[in-house]
N, C-alpha and C positions, 0 to 999 in steps of 0.2 A: 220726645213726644212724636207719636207717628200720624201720619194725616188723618187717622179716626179716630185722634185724643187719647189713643193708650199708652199708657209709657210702655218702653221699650223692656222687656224681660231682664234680668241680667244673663251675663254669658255663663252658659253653663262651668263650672269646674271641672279640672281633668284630674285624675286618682293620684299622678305624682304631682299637682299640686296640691291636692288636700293634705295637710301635714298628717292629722290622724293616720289616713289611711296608709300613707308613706311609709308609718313605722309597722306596718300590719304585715303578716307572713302571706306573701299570696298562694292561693288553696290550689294546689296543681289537681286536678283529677285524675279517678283510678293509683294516684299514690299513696303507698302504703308508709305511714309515719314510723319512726323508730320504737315509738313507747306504746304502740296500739301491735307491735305485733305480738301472735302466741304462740312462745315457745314452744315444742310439744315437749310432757314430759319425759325424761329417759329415764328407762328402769336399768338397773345395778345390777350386770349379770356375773354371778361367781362362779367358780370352780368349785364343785365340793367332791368330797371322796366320801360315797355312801359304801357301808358295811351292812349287810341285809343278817337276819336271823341267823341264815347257815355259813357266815364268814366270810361269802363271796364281798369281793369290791368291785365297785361300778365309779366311775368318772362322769359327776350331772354337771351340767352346764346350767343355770337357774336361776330367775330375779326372784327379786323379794316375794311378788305376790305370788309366785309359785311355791317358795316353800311353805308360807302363812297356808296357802290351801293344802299340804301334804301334811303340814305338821298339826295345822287348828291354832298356831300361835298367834298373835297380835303384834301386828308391824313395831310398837315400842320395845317388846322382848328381841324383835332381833336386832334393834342395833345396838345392844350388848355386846352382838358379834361383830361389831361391825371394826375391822381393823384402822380405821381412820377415827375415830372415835378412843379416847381415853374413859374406861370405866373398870372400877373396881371389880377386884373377883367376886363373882356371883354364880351360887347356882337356884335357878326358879323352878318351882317345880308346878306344871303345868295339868289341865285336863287330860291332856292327848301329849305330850312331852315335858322333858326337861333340859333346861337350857343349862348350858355349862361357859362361863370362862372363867377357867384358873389357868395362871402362867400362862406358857407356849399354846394350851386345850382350849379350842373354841370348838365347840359343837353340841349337835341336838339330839337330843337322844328320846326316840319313840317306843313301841314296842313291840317292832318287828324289825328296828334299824338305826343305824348311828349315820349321823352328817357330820361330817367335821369339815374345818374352812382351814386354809393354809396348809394342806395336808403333804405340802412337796417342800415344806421346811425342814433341814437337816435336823432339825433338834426335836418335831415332829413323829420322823422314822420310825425310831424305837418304839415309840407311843403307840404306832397304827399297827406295828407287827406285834406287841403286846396284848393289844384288842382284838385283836384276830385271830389270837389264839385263842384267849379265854373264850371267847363266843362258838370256838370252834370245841373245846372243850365242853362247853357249854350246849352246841346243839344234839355230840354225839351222847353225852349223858343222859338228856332227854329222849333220842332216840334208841337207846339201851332200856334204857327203863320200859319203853313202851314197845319195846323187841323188833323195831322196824328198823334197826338199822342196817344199812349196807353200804360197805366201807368201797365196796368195787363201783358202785351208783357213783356215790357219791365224789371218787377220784377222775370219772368221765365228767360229771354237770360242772366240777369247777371250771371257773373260766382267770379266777388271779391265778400268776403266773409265780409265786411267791408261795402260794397257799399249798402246793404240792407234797416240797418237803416236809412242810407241818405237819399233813395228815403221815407222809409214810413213818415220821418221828412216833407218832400217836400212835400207830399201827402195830411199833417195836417195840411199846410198853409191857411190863410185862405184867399177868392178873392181880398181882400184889399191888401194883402201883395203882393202877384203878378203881383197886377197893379203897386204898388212900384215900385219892381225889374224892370218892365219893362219902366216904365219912367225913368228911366236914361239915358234909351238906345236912346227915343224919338228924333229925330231930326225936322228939317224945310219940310222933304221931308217924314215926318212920323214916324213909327214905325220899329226901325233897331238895330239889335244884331250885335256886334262887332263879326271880322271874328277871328274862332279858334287859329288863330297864338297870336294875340293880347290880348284875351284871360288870354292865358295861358305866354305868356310875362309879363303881368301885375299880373298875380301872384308870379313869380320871382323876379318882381324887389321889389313888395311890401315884399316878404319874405327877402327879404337882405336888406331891407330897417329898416324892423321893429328888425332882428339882431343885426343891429346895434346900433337901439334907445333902445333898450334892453339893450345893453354893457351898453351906454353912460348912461343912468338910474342907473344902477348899480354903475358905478363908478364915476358918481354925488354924489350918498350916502352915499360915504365912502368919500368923498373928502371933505367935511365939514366939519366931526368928526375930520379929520386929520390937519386941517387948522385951527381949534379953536383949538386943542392941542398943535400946535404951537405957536400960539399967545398966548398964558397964560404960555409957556414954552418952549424956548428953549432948544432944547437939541439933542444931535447924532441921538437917534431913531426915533422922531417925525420930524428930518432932511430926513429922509433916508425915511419913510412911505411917506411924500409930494413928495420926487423925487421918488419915483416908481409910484405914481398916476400920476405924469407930466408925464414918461415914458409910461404909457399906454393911457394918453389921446392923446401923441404925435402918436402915433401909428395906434390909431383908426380914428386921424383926417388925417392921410395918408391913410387908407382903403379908408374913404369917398371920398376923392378926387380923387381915381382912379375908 
């Protein structure tokens, strides 16, 4: 009681006595908390090996939303390609492209140009100098046909370092062969080259075609030896060699049917 009758306040409380407050995080200012900050996104930049109309190859550096705007695709179609991702062979066939993975072939195909992803994989190689022909076969037919071709142009504008010997190989053909190549293409309505996309489709699906009869070759050859070993001998290891060959033929006739 103070001498003008009023009781005395009580004494204020300090923050580390209040127990509440005691277990409360104190709010430092201008700090930036763990779960309030924002990432920024990174986009996925690949390597691709683009093939244009007339055979040449280029090396693009590229994320995702740049091919989506070159190709017209939809970000779900490309992670088909996406090699960190497990997904069945597919090919989609698009507005503005077709997407491709069979086996070792990942890539997109538009129609003035192939992209392909992994393109520096040894089991790749073959594939890309196969498509590089046929395209290359395939542009000077179209430009035969429309009598603009010029084979000396054409050996200065290349810029792959690969593509050279192709042309002078093409070059050494002789008129018989060429009327060949071009009779395939012949139809009821005349003389007609399949359009670029198809092309180069059908060099994919023959390269994962022949992948496969490849395997299947292979482990025809061992499957014999293994299966006459058995029949002249039973035994745990000639058991074990026949079920690892069932093992991979069961495997490879699951590839085929997807």
């Amino acid at each position: 009681m103070t001498a003008t009758g009023t009781p005395p306040l009580p004494p204020s409380s300090k923050p580390e006595d209040d127990p509440d407050l005691s277990n409360r995080s104190a709010v430092i200012p201008n700090q930036t908390l763990p779960f309030t900050t924002h990432r920024k996104k990174g986009t996925s930049i690949r390597s691709w090996l683009l093939l244009d109309s007339t055979a040449h190859t280029f090396r693009l550096e590229a994320g995702k939303h740049s091919i989506m705007r070159r190709t017209g695709l939809p970000g779900r179609d490309l992670r088909i390609l996406d090699p960190l991702l497990s997904y069945p062979s597919t090919v989609l066939g698009r507005e503005r492209a077709i997407v491709i993975n069979l086996e070792h072939i990942k890539a997109i195909i538009t129609a003035q140009e192939v992209l392909l992803l992994n393109s520096k994989d040894p089991s790749v190689t073959p594939f890309v100098d196969e498509l590089q022909r046929r395209i290359l076969l395939h542009y000077l037919a179209n430009q035969s046909k429309e009598g603009t071709i010029d084979d000396t142009n054409c050996i200065i504008r290349t810029t792959s370092q690969n593509l050279l010997p192709k042309i002078s190989q093409l070059q050494s053909l002789s008129e018989e062969g060429r009327g060949e190549e071009k009779q395939g293409l012949e139809t009821q309505e005349g003389t007609k080259t399949l359009p670029f996309e198809f092309v180069a489709l059908e060099a994919c699906l023959e390269a994962a075609c022949g992948c496969l009869e490849s395997e299947t070759r292979t482990l025809e050859q061992e499957a014999h030896p293994a299966l006459d070993r058995l029949t002249s001998k039973i035994s745990t290891l000639n058991l074990e060699r026949v079920r690892q060959i069932k093992s991979r033929l069961v495997a490879i006739t699951g590839r085929v049917q997807k």
